[in-house]
C-alpha positions in Angstrom: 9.5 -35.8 1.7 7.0 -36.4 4.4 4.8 -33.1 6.0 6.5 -34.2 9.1 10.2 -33.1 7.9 8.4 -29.9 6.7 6.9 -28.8 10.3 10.2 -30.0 11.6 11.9 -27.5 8.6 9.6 -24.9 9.6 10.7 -25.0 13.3 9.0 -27.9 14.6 5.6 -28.7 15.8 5.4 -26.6 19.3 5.6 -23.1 16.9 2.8 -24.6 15.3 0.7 -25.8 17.7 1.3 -22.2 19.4 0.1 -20.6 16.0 -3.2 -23.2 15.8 -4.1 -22.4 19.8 -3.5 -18.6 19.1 -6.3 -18.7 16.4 -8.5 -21.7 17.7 -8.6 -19.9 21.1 -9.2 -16.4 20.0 -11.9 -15.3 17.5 -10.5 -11.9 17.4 -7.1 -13.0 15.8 -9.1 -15.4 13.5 -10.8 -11.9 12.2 -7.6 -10.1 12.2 -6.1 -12.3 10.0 -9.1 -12.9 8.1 -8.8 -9.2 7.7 -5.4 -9.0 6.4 -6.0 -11.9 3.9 -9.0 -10.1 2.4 -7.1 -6.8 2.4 -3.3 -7.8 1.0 -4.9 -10.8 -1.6 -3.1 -9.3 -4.6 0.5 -8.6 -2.7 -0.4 -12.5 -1.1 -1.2 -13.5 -4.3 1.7 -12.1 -6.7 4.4 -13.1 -3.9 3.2 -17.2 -3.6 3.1 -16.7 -7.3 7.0 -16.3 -7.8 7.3 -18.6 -5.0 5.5 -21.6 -6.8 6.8 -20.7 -9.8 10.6 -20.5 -9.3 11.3 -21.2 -5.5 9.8 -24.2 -5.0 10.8 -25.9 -7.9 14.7 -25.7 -6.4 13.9 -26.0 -2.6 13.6 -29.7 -1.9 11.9 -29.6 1.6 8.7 -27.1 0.0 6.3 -29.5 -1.9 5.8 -27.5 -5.2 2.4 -29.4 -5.6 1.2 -27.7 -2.2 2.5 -24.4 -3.0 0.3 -24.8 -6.7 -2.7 -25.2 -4.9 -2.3 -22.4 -2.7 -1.5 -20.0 -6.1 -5.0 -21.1 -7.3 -6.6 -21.1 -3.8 -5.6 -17.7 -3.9 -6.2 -16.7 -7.3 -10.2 -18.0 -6.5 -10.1 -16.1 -3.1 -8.6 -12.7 -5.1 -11.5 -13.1 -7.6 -14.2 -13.5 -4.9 -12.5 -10.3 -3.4 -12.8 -8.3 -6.6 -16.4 -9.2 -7.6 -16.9 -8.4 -3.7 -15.7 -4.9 -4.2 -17.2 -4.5 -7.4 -20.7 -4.9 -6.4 -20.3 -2.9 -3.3 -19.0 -0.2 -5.3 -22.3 -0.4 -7.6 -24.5 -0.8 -5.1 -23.0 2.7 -3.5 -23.5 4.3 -6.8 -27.1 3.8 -6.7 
């Protein structure tokens, strides 16, 4: 299955072009969402989780390869987070 039939799955290209303007256009959503990504990694991260692991597999227009690499894109981004907090947490102790 191409990427095509997955925008036009997804509700075609104009709801993503909308969604690429909104964030190309304004750095404030880009930081809002950059926000929420930092701050809801583990929920993020446990719910693509169960979606790669038995959603995907038995949807046919969701690539399961795609959704794989997003599990460990965020599994590296969630460790990042947690040595993040770590070290700000021990340099606050000091």
């Amino acid at each position: 299955m191409a990427v095509k039939d997955v925008f036009r799955a997804l509700g075609g290209g104009g709801s993503l072009a909308l969604v690429v303007d909104a964030v190309i256009g304004s750095g404030k959503l880009a930081l809002v969402l950059a926000e929420f990504l930092f701050g809801n990694i583990d929920m993020l991260l446990a719910m693509f989780a169960a979606v790669s692991g038995h959603i995907a597999p038995r949807v046919d227009w969701l690539p399961a390869g795609l959704v794989n690499n997003l599990v460990l894109a965020l599994a590296g981004l969630y460790v990042l987070v947690i040595v993040g907090r770590l070290v700000k947490r021990w340099n606050d102790e000091r």
